[in-house]
C-alpha positions, 0 to 999 in steps of 0.5 A: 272487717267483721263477720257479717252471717254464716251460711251453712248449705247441704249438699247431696249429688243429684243421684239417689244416695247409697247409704249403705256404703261409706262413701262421704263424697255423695254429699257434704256440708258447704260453710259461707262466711260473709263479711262487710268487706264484701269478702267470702270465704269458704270451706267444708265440713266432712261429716253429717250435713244435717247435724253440722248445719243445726250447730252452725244454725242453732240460737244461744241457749245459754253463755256456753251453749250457742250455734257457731254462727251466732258466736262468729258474727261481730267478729274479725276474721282476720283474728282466727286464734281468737275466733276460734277459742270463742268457737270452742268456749261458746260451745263447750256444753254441748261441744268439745268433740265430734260434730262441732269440732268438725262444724268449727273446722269448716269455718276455720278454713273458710277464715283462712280462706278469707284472710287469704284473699284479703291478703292477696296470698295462697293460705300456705303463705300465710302458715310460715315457711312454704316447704313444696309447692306439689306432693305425691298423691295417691289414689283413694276409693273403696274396696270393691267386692272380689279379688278380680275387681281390686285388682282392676281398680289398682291396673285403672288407677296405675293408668291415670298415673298414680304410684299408690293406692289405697283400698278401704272400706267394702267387705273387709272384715267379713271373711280372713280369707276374703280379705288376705285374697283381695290384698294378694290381688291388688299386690299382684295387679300393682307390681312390686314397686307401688305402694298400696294401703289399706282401710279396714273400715273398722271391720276388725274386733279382735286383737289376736285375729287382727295380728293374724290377718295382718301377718298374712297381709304382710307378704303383700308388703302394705304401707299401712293398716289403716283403722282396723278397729273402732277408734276409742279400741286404744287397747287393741290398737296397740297390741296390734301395733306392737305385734306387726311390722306393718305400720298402723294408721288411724285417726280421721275419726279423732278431733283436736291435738289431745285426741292425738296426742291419746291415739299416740300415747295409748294406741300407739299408732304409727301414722296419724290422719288428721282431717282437715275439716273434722280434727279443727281445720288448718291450724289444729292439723300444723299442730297435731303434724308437729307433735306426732313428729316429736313423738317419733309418728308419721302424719298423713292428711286424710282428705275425702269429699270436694274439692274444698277439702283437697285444696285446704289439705295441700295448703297444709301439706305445702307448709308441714315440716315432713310430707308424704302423701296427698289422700286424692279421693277418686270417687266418680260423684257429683260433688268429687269431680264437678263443685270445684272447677279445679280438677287437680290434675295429676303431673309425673304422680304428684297434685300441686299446691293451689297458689291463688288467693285464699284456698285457690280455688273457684265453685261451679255455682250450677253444680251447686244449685244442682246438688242443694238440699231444699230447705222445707219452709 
């Protein structure tokens, strides 16, 4: 079998998109690998479709500078390790990091997707020992704006059944009072046995500041802080790290085990979040899993866009050593609730692991033609 053409495919929900707000469910970037046996898989890069889809796309320019399409046809897809150096060697002038680690993440599950149908098997099946066939989810959407309306939004996920919580983004990092009244109310709105995250979006620059705020959270018990500062701030991570008693989470900015390994070493994280479909897909984020429990460091998936990205993180959650949660993005977009025909129902606050061939899962193709970005000829 060898690798016929890659098609990458920008997606954008049907409704004008709100830029202004970090909500990367609004659109995406669907990766297609076509083989001569007539097998396709996909998978999906979460960044910036236009530039994911030019990596893809781009001819070679010389022997360490070529589009990844170019790079993966010809190949066996079925031999991920090696396409996946080649990917990575045949990029590495303009590569390394960034979109083209996310761009290469995206076709590496969308191999696996391939070797999985080939096989008659789930991907977890293929990754070593299958260890769950479900994990615990919690919910994931933005902070709304008053202390009134978080509060609504945690009574609202607790009615759909979830036992956790995670708030992100909005206007945290504007006001310290604002910020600690927005946790109190989600608290307060939860009860006591629930647990409740919290994405500062990079909204922090400070480090004495951040303790401070962090310490005032702190009476509202938050299983983490998840990304106060700018992801190469290793400095102000740490000292944050170090001040608190609140667990310190970031890395869904980060690509491959050696961003890792550096947000450990020189942030001094407690919970690291490996993307799927940016830190260089399934096999990158066993990896990066693996060595955070060597060093002593939690490791929860990120997880936010289609349903191409749920499905390929629960097959890695179905075969990490140690789990916690499921990120389950609850974004009420076009492509959130309706790309995939999988709904991912919610059973006593745990997501199941697809079990049918490859990823398990099936496109609506009507909602793809629906939400594809016309290309100008």
């Amino acid at each position: 079998m060898i690798v016929t053409a890659v098609e990458a495919i920008q997606l954008r929900q049907p409704a004008s998109l709100d830029a202004s707000i970090a909500d990367g469910s609004q659109d995406a970037l669907l990766v297609r690998v076509h083989t001569d046996a007539g097998i396709t898989g996909i998978g999906e890069v979460d960044s910036l479709p236009h530039v994911v889809k030019a990596v893809i796309e781009a001819p070679a320019s010389h022997a360490n500078a070529t589009g990844l399409g170019a790079l993966l046809v010809g190949l066996d897809p079925l031999d991920l390790e090696t396409a996946w150096h080649r990917l990575y060697a045949g990029s590495i002038y303009y590569g390394r990091r960034g979109a083209v680690v996310h761009a290469l993440s995206g076709i590496e599950i969308a191999l696996w997707d391939i070797a999985g149908k080939a096989a008659g098997k789930p991907i977890h099946q293929l990754l070593g020992p299958v260890r769950r066939d479900r994990v615990k989810a919690y919910a994931s959407t933005l902070m709304p704006a008053t202390p009134a309306q978080a509060a609504s939004v945690v009574e609202e996920q607790l009615g759909a059944g979830f036992g956790a919580v995670k708030l992100g983004w909005g206007p945290f990092g504007r006001d310290a009072d604002l910020d600690v009244a927005l946790v109190e109310a989600a608290r307060a709105a939860s009860g006591p046995d629930f647990d409740l995250m919290l994405d500062i979006g990079m909204g922090w620059s400070d480090a004495e500041e951040a303790i401070a705020r962090v310490r005032r959270m702190e009476e509202a018990r938050p299983y983490w802080i998840e990304e106060p500062f700018f992801p190469d701030q290793y400095g102000l991570y740490a000292r944050l790290a170090e001040a608190v008693g609140t667990p310190i989470a970031a890395g869904e900015e980060e690509s491959t085990l050696l961003d890792f390994e550096r947000l450990i070493d020189a942030g001094g994280v407690g919970v690291v979040q490996p993307d799927v479909t940016r830190a260089g897909g399934i096999r990158e984020c066993l990896r990066i899993a693996a060595k955070a429990r060597e060093r002593g460091r939690r490791c929860v998936l990120h997880s936010w866009s289609t349903g191409i990205i749920k499905a390929a993180s629960l097959h890695v959650l179905a075969a990490m050593e140690e789990v916690e949660y499921f990120e389950d993005c609850v974004q009420t977009t076009e492509l959130n609730e309706r790309l995939v025909t999988d709904r991912f129902p919610l059973e006593d606050g745990c997501v199941r692991v697809p079990t049918g061939p490859g990823l398990g899962i099936e496109l609506d193709e009507e909602v793809l033609e629906e939400c594809r970005v016309k290309e100008d000829r």
